[in-house]
C-alpha positions in Angstrom: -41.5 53.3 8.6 -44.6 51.7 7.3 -45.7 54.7 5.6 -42.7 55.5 4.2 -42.5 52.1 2.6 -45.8 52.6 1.0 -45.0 55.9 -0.6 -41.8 54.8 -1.7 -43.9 51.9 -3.5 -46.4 54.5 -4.8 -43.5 56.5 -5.9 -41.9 53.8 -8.3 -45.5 52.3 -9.5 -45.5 55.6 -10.7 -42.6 56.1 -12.3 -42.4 52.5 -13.9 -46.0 53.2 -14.9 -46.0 56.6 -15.7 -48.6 59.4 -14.9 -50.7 58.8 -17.8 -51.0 55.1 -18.3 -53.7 54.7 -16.0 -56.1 56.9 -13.4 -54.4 55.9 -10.6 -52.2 53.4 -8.3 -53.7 51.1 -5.4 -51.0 49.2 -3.3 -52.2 46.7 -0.6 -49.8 45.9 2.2 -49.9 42.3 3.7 -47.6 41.1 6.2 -47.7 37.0 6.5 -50.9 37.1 4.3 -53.1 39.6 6.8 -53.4 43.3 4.8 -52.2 45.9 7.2 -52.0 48.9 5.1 -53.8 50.2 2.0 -52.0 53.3 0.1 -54.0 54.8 -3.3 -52.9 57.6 -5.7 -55.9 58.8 -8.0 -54.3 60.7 -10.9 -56.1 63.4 -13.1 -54.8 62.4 -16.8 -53.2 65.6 -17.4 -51.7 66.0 -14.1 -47.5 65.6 -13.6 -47.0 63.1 -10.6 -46.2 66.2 -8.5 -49.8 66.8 -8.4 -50.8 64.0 -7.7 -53.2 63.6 -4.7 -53.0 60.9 -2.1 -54.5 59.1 0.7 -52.8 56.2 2.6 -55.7 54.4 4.5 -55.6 51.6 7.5 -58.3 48.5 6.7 -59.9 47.4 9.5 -58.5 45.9 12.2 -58.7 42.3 12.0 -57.6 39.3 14.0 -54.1 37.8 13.3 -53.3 34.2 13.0 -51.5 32.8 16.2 -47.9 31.5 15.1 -47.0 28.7 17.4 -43.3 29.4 19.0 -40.7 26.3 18.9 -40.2 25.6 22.3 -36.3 25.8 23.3 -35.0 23.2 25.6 -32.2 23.8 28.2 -29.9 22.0 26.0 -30.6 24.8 23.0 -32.9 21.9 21.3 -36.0 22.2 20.3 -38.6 20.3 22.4 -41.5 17.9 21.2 -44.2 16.8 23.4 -44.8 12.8 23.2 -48.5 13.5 21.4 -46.8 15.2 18.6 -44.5 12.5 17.9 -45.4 9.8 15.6 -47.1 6.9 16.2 -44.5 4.5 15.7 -42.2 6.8 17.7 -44.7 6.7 20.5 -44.7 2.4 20.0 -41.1 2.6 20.0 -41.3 4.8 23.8 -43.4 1.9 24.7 -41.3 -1.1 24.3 -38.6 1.1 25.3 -39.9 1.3 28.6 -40.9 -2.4 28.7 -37.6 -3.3 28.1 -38.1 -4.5 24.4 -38.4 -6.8 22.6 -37.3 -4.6 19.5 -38.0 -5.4 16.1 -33.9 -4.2 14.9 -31.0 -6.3 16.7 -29.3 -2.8 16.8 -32.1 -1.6 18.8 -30.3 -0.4 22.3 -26.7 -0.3 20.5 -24.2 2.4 22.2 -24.9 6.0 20.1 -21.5 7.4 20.0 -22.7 11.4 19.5 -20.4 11.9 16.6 -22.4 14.6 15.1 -21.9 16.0 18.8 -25.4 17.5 18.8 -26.6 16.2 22.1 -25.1 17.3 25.4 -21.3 16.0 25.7 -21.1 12.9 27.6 -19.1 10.0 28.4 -19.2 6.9 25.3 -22.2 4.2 26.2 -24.6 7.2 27.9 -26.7 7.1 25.2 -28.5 4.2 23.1 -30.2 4.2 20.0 -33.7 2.9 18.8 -35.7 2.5 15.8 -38.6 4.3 15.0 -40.5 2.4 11.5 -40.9 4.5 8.9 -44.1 3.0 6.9 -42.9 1.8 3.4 -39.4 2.2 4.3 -37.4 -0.8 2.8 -34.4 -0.3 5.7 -34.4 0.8 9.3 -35.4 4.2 8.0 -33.7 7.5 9.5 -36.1 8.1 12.3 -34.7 7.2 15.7 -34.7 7.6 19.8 -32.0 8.2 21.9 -32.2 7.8 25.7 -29.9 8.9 27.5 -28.4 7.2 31.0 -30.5 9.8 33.2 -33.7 9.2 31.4 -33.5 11.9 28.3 -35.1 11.1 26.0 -34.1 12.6 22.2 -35.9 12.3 18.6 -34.3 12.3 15.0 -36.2 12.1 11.7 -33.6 12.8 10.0 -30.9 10.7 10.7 -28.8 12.3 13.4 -28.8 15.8 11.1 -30.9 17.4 14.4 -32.6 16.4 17.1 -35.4 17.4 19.6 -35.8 17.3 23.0 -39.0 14.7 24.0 -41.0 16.4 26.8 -44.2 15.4 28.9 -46.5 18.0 27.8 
């Protein structure tokens, strides 16, 4: 497939640029910024692009950039360890467990679910916490949700989406 792509690509640079614009074509293949492929056409000035002579080369191998994978809760939400949360959603963990005392009066307020993007459950299972947003004039739209059986869920956003809070 690969090597059809790159003569196809040859093919048209040729045909946009034409046999005798220039002494030949070099196409570099990248794929999420690492080359995989090098394809070059070296054309003799008098020569029709049916004569042309190829070689389609590999570059040397080279080591690829580890993309990190969302991890997928049970619930279909993404998942974020505590360390990657902020660190005013990690104060806000803490004086959840203490019990408060919370710097919004609707601090550990029912959270209804409209948006119904947490697991269905019965109204007052979940309650709903400020995170500060620095600079932030308001509450801000960062919040966490616990749930009666100890989930815990984070929003920057709102209630738009959510993720999971694991112990990782």
């Amino acid at each position: 497939m690969l090597r059809r792509i790159i003569w196809l690509t040859l093919f048209s640079a040729l045909l946009i640029f034409g046999a005798n614009a220039c002494g030949g074509v070099s196409i570099n293949v990248q794929v999420n910024s690492t080359p995989i492929a090098t394809a070059q056409i070296q054309l003799a000035t008098h020569a029709a692009p049916t004569e042309t002579t190829a070689r389609a080369t590999r570059p040397p191998a080279t080591r690829r950039a580890v993309t990190p994978t969302r991890t997928v809760h049970a619930n279909g939400l993404e998942a974020i360890s505590r360390a990657d949360l902020p660190p005013q959603a990690r104060e806000t963990l803490e004086l959840i467990a203490q019990g408060g005392p919370f710097p919004y009066r609707q601090d550990g307020q029912v959270f209804q679910n409209r948006e119904g993007l947490l697991p269905k459950n019965k109204n007052g299972y979940y309650h709903e916490y400020t995170v500060e947003t620095p600079g932030s004039a308001d509450r801000g739209a960062r919040r966490i949700i616990t749930g009666a059986q100890g989930e815990l869920y984070y929003t920057d956003d709102h209630y738009a989406s959510f993720k999971v809070i694991v112990d990782e």
